[in-house]
SEFIZA-3560 file (N, C-alpha, C; in Angstrom, 3 decimals):
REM SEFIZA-3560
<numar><xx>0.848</xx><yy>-1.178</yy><zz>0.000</zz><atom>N</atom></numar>
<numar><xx>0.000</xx><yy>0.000</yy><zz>0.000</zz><atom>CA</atom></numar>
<numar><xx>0.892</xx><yy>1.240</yy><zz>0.000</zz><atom>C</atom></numar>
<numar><xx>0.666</xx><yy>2.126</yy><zz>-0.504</zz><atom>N</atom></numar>
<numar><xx>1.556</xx><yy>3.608</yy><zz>-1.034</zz><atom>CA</atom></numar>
<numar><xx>0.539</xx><yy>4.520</yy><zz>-0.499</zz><atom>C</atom></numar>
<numar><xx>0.900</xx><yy>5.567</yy><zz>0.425</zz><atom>N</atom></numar>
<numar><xx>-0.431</xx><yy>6.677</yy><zz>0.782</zz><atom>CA</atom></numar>
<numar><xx>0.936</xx><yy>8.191</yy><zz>0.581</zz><atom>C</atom></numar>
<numar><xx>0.039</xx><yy>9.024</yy><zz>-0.501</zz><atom>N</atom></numar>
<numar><xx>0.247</xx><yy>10.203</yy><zz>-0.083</zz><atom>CA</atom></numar>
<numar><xx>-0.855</xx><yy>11.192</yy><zz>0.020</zz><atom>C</atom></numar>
<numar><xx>-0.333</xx><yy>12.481</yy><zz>0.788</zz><atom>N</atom></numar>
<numar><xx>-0.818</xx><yy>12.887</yy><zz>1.599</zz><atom>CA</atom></numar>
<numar><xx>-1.446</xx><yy>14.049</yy><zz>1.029</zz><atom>C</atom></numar>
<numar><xx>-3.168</xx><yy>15.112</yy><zz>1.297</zz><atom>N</atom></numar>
<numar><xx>-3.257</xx><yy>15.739</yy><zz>0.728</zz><atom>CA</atom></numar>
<numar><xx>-2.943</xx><yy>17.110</yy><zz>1.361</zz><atom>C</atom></numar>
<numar><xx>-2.802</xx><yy>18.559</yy><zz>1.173</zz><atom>N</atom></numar>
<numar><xx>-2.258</xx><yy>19.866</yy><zz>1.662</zz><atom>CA</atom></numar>
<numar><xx>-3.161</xx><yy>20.223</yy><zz>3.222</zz><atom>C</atom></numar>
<numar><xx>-4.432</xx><yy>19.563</yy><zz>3.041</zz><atom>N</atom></numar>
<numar><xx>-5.327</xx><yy>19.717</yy><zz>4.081</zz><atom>CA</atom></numar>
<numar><xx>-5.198</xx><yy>18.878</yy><zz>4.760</zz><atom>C</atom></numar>
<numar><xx>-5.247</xx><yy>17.507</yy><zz>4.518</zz><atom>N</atom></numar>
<numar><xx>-4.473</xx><yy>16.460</yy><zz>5.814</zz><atom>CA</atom></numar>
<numar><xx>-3.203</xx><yy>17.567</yy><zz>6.633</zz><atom>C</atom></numar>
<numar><xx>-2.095</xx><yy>17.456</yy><zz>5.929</zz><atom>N</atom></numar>
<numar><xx>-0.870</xx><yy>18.090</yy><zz>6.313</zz><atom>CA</atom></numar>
<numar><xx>-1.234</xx><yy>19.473</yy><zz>7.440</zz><atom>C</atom></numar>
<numar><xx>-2.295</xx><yy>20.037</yy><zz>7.218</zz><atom>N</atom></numar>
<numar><xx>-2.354</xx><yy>21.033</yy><zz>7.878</zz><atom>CA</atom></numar>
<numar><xx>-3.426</xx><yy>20.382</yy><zz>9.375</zz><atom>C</atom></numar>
<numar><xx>-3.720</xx><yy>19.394</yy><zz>9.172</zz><atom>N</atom></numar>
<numar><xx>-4.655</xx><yy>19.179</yy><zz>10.343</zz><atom>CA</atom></numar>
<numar><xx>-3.833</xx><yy>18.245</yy><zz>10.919</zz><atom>C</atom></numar>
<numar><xx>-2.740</xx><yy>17.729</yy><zz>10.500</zz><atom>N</atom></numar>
<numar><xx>-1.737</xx><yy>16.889</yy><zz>10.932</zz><atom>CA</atom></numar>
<numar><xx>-0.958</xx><yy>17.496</yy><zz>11.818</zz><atom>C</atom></numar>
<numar><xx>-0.707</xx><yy>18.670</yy><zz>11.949</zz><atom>N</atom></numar>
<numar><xx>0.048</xx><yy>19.720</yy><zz>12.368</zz><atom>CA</atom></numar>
<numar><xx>-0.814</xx><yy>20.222</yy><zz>13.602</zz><atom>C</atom></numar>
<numar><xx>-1.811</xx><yy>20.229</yy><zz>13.700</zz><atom>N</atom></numar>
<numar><xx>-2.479</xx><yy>20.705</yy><zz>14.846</zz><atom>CA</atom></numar>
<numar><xx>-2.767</xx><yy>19.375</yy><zz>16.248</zz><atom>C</atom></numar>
<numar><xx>-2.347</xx><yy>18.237</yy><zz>15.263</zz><atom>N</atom></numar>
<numar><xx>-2.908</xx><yy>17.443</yy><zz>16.524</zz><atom>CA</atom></numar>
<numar><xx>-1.857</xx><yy>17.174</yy><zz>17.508</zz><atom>C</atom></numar>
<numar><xx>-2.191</xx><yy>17.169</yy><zz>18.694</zz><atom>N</atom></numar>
<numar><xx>-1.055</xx><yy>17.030</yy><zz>19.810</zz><atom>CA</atom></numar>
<numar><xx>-0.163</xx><yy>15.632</yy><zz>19.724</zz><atom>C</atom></numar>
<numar><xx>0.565</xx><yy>15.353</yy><zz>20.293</zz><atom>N</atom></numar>
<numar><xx>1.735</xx><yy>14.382</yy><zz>20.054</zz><atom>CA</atom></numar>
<numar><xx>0.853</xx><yy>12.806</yy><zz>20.201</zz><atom>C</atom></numar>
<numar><xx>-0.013</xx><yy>12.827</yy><zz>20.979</zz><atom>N</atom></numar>
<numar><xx>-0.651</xx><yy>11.395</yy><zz>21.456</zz><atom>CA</atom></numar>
<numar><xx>-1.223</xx><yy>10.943</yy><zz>20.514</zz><atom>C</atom></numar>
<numar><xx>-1.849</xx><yy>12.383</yy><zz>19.840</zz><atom>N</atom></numar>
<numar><xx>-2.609</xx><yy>11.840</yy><zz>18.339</zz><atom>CA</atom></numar>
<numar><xx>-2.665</xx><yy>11.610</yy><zz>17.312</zz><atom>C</atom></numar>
<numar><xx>-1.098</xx><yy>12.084</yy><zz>17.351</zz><atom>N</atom></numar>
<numar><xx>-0.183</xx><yy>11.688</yy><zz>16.054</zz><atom>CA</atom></numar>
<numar><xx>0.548</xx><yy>10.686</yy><zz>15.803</zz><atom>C</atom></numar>
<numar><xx>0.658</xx><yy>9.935</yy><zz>17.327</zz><atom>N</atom></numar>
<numar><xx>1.391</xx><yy>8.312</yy><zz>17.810</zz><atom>CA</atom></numar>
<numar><xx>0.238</xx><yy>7.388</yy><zz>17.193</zz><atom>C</atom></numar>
<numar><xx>-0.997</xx><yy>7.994</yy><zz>17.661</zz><atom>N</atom></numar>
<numar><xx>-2.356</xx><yy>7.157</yy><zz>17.252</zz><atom>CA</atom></numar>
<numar><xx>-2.272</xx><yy>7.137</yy><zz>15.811</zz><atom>C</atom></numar>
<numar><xx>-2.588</xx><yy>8.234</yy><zz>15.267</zz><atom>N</atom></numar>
<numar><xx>-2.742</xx><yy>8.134</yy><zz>13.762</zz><atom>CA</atom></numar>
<numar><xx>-1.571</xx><yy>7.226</yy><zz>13.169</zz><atom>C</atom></numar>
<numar><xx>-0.290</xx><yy>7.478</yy><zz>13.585</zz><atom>N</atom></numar>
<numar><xx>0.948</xx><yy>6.574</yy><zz>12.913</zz><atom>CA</atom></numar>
<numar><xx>0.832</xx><yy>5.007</yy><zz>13.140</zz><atom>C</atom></numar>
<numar><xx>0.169</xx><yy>4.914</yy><zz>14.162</zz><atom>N</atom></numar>
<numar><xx>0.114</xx><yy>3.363</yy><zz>14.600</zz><atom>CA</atom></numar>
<numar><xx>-0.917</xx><yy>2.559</yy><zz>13.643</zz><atom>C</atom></numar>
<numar><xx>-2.368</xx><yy>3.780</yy><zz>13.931</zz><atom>N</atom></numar>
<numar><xx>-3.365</xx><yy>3.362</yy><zz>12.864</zz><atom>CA</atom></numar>
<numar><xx>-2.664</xx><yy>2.917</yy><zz>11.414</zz><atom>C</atom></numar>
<numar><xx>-2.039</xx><yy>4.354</yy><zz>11.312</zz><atom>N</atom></numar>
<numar><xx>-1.959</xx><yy>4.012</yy><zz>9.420</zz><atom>CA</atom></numar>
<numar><xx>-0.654</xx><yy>2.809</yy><zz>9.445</zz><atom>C</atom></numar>
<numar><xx>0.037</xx><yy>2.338</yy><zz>10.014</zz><atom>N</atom></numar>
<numar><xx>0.991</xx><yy>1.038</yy><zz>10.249</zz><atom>CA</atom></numar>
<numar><xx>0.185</xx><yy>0.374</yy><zz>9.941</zz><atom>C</atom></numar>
<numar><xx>-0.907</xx><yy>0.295</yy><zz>10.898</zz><atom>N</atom></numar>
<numar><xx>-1.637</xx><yy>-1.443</yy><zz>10.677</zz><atom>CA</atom></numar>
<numar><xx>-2.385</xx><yy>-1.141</yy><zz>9.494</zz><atom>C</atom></numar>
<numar><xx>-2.791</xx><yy>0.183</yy><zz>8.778</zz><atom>N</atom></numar>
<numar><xx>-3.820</xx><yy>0.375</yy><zz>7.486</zz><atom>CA</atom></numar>
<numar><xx>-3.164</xx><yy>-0.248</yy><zz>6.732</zz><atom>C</atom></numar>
<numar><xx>-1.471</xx><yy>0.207</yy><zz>6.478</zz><atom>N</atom></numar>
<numar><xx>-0.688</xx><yy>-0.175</yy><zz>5.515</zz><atom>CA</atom></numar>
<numar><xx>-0.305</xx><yy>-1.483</yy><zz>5.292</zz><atom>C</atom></numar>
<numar><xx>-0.347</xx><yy>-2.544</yy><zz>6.167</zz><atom>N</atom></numar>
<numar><xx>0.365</xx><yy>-3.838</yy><zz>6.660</zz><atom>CA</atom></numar>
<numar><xx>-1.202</xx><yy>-4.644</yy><zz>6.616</zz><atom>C</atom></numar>
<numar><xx>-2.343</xx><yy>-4.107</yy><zz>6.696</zz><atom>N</atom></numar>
<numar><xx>-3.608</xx><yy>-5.276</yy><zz>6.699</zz><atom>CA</atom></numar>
<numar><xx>-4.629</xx><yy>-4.346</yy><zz>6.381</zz><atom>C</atom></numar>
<numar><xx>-5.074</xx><yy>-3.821</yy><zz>5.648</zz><atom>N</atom></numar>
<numar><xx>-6.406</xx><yy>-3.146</yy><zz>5.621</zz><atom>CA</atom></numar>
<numar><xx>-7.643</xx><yy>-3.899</yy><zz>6.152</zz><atom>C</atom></numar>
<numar><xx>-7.914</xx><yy>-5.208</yy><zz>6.497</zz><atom>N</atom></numar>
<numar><xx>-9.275</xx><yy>-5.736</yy><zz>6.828</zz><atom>CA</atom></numar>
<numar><xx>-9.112</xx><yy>-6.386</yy><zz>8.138</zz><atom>C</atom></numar>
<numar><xx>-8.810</xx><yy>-5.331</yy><zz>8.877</zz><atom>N</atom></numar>
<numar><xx>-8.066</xx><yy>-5.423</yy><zz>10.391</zz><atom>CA</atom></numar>
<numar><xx>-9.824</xx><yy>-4.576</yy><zz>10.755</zz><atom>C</atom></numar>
<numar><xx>-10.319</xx><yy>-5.358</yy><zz>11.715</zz><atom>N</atom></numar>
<numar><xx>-11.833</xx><yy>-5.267</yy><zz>12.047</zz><atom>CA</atom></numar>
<numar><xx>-11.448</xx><yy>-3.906</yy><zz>12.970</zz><atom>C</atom></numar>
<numar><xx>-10.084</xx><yy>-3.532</yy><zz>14.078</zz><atom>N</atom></numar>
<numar><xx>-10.326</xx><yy>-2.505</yy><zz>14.683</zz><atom>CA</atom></numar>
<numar><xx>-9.909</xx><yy>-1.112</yy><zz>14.546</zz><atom>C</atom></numar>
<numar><xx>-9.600</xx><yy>-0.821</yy><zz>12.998</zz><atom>N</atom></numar>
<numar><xx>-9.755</xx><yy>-0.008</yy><zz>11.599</zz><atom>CA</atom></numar>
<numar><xx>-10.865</xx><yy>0.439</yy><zz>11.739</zz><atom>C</atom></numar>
<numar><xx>-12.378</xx><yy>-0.290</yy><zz>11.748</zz><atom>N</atom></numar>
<numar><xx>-13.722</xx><yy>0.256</yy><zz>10.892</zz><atom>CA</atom></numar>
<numar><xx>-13.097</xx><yy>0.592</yy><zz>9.932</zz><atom>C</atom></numar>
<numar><xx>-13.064</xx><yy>0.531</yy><zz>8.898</zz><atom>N</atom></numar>
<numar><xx>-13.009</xx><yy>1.181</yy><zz>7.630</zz><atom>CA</atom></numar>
<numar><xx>-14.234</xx><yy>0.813</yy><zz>6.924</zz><atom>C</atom></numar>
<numar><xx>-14.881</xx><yy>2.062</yy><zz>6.633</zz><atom>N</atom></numar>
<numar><xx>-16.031</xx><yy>2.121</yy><zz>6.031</zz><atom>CA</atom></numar>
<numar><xx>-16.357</xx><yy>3.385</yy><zz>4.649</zz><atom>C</atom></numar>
<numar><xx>-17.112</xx><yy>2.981</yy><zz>3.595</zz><atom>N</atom></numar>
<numar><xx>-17.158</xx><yy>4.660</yy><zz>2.906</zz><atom>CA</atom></numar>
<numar><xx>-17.804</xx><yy>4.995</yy><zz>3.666</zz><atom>C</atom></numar>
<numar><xx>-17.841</xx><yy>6.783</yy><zz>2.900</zz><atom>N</atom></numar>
<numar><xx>-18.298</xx><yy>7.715</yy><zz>3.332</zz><atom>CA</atom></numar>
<numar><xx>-19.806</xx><yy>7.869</yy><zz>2.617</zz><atom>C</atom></numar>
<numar><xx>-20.397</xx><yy>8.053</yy><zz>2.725</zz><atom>N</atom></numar>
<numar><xx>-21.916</xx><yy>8.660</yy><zz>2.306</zz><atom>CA</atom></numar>
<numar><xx>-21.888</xx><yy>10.275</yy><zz>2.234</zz><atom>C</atom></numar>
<numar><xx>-22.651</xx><yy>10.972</yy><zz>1.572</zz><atom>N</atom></numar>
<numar><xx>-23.149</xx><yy>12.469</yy><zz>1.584</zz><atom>CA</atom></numar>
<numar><xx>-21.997</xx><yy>13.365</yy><zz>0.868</zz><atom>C</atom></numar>
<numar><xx>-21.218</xx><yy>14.644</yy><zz>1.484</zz><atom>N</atom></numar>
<numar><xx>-20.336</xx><yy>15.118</yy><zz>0.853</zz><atom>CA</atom></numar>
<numar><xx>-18.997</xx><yy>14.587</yy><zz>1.000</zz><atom>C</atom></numar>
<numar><xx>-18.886</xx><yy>13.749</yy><zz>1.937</zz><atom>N</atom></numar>
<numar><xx>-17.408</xx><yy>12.942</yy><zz>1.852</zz><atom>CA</atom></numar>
<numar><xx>-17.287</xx><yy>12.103</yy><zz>0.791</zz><atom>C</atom></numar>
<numar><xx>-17.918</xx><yy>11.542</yy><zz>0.287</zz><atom>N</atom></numar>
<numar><xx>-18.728</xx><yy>10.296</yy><zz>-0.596</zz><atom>CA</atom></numar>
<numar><xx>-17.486</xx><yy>11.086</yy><zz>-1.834</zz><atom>C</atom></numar>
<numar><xx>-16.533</xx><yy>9.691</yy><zz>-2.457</zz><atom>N</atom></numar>
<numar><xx>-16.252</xx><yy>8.635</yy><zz>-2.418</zz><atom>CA</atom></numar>
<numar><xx>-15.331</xx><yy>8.279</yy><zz>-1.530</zz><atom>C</atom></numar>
<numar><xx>-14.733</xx><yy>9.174</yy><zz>-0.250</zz><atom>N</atom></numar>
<numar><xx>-13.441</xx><yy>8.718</yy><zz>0.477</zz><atom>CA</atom></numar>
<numar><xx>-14.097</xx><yy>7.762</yy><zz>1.757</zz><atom>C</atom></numar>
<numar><xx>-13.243</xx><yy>7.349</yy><zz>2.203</zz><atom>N</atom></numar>
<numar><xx>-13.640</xx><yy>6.554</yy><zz>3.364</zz><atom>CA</atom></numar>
<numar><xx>-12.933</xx><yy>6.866</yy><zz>4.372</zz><atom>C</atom></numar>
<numar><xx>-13.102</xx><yy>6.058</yy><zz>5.378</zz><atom>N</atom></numar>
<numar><xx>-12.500</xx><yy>6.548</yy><zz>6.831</zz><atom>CA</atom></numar>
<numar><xx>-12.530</xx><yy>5.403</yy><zz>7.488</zz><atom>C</atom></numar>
<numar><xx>-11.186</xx><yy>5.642</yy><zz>8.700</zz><atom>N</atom></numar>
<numar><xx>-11.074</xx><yy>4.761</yy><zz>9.494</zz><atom>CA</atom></numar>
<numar><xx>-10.363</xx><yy>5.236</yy><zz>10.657</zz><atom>C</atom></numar>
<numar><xx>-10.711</xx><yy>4.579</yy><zz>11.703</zz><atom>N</atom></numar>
<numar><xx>-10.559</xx><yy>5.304</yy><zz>13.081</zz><atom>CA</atom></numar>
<numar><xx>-8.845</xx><yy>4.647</yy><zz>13.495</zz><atom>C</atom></numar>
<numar><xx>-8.685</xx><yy>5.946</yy><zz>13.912</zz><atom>N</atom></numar>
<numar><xx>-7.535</xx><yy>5.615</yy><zz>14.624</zz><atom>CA</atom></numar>
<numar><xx>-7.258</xx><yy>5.940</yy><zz>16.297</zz><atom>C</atom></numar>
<numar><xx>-8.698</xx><yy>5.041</yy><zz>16.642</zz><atom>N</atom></numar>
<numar><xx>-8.566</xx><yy>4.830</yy><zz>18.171</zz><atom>CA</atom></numar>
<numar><xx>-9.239</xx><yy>6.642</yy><zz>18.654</zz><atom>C</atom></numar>
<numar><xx>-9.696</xx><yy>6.160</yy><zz>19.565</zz><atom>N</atom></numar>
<numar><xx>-10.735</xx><yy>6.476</yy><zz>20.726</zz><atom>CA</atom></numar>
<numar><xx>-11.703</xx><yy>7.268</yy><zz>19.857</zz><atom>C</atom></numar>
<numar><xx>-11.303</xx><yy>8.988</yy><zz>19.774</zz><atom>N</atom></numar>
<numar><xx>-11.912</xx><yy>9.812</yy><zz>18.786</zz><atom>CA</atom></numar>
<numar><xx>-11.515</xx><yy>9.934</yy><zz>17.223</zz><atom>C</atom></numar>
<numar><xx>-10.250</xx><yy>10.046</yy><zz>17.022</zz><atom>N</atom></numar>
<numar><xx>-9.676</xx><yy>9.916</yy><zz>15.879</zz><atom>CA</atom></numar>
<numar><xx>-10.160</xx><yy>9.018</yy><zz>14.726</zz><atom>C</atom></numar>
<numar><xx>-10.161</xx><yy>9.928</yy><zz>13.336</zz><atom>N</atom></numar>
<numar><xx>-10.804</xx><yy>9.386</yy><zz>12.277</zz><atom>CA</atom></numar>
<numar><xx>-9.625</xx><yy>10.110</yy><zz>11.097</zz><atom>C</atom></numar>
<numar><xx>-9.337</xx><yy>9.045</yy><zz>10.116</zz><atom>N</atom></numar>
<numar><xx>-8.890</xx><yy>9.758</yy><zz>8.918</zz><atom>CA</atom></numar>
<numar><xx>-9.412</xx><yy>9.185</yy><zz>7.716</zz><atom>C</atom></numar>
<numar><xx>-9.781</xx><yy>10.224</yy><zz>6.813</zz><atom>N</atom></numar>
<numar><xx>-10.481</xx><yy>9.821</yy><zz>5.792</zz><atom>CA</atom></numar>
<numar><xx>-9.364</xx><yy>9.340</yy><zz>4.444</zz><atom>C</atom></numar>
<numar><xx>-9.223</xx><yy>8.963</yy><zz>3.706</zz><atom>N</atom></numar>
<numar><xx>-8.793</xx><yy>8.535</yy><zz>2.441</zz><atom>CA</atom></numar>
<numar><xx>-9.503</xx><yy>8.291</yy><zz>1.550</zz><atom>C</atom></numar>
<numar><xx>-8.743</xx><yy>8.367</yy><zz>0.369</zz><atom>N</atom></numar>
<numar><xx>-9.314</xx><yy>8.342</yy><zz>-1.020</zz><atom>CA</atom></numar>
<numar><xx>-8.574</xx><yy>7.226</yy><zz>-1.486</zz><atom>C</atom></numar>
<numar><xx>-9.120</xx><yy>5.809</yy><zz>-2.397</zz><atom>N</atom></numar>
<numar><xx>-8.367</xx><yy>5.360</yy><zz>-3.008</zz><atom>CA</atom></numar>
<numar><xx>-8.391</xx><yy>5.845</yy><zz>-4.248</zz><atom>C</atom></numar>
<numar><xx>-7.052</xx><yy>5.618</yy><zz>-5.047</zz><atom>N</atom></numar>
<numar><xx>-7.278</xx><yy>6.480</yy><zz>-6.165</zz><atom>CA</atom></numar>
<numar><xx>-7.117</xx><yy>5.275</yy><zz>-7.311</zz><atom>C</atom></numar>
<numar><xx>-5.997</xx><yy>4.173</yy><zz>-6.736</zz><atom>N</atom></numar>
<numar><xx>-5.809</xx><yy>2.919</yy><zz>-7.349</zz><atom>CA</atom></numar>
<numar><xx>-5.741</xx><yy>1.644</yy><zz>-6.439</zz><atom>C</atom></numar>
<numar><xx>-5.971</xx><yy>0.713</yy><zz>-6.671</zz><atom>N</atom></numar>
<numar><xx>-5.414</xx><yy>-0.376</yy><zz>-6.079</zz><atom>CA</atom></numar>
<numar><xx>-4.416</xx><yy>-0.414</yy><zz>-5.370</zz><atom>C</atom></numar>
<numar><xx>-3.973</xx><yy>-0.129</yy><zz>-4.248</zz><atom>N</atom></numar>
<numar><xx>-3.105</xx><yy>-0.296</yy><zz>-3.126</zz><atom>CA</atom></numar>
<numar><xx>-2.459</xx><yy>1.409</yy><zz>-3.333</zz><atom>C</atom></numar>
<numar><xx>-3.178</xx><yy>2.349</yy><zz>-3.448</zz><atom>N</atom></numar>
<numar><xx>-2.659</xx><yy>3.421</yy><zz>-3.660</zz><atom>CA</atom></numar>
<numar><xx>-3.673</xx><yy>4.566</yy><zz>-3.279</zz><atom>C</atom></numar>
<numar><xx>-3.423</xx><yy>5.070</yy><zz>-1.823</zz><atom>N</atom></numar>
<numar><xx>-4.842</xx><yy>5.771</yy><zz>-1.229</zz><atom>CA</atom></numar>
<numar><xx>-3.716</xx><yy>7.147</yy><zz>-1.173</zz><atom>C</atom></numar>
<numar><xx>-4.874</xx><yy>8.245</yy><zz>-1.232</zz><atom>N</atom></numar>
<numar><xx>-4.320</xx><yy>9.580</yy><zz>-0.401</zz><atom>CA</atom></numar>
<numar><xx>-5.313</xx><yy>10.248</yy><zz>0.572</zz><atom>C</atom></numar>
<numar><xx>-4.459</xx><yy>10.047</yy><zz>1.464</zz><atom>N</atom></numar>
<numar><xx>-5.228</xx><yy>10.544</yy><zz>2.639</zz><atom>CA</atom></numar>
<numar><xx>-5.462</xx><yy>12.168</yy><zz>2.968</zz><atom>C</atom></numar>
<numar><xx>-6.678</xx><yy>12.268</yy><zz>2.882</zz><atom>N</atom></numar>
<numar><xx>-7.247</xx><yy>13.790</yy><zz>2.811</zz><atom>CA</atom></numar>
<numar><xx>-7.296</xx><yy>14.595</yy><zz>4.137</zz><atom>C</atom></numar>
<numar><xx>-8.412</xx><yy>13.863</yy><zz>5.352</zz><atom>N</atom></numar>
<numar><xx>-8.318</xx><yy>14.693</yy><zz>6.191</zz><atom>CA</atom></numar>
<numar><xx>-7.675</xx><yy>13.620</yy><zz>7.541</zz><atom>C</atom></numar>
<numar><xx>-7.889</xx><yy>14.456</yy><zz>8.710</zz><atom>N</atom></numar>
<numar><xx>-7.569</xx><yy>13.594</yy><zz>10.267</zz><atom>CA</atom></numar>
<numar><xx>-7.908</xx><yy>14.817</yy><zz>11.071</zz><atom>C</atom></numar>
<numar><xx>-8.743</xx><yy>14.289</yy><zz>11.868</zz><atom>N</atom></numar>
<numar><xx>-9.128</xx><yy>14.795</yy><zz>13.049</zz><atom>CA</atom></numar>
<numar><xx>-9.884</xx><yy>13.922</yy><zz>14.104</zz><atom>C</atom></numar>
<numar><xx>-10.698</xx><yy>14.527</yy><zz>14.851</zz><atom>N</atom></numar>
<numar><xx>-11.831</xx><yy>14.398</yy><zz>15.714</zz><atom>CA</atom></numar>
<numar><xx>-12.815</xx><yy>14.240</yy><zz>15.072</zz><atom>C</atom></numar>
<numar><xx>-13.748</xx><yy>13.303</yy><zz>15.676</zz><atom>N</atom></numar>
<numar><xx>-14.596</xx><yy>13.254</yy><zz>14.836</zz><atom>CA</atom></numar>
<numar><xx>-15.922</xx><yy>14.652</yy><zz>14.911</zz><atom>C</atom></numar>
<numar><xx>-16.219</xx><yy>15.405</yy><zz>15.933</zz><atom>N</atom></numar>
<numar><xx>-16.535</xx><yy>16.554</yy><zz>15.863</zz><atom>CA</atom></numar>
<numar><xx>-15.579</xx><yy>17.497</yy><zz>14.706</zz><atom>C</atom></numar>
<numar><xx>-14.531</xx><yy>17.193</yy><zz>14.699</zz><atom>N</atom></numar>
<numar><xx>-13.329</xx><yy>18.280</yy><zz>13.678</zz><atom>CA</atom></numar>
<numar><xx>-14.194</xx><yy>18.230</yy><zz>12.379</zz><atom>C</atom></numar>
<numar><xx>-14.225</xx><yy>16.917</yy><zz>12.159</zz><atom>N</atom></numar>
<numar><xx>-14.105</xx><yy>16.436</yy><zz>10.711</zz><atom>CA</atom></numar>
<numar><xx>-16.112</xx><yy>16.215</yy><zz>10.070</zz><atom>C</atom></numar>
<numar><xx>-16.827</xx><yy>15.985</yy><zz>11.392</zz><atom>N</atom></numar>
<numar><xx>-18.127</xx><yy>15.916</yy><zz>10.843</zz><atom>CA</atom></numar>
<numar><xx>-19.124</xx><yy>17.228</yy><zz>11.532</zz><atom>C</atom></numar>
<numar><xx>-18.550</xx><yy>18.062</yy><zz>12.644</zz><atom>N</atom></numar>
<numar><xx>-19.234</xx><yy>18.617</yy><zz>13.117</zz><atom>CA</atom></numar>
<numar><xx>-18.959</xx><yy>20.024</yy><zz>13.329</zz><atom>C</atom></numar>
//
């Protein structure tokens, strides 16, 4: 799996405190190494997120991605899930 990153990820990447950036790195480890890892959720998106999907990276944390090819996602946003839906 190959993920790059989009200008708006990068900037919300930057705001999250250190714990949540251990989280997100750990998440996207196991995204990269098994995608159908059940404590992922990875699910699409519906409504205006619709076609990216998302998957949690533990407690509140959610990052959305886009696949664009077969083993080749770019990941758009990361936040909270209030950040990112509310």
């Amino acid at each position: 799996m190959q993920a790059q990153t989009h200008k708006r990820y990068n900037a919300m990447w930057a705001k999250l405190d250190r714990k949540q950036q251990l989280q997100v790195m750990a998440a996207l480890k196991l995204f990269m190494t098994n995608q159908n890892k059940k404590q992922l959720r990875i699910h699409q998106l519906k409504g205006k997120y619709y076609p990216q999907y998302s998957l949690s990276a533990g407690d509140d944390l959610r990052i959305h991605f886009l696949e664009i090819k077969k083993n080749k996602v770019v990941l758009m946003l990361v936040g909270t899930h209030d950040q990112l839906y509310g």
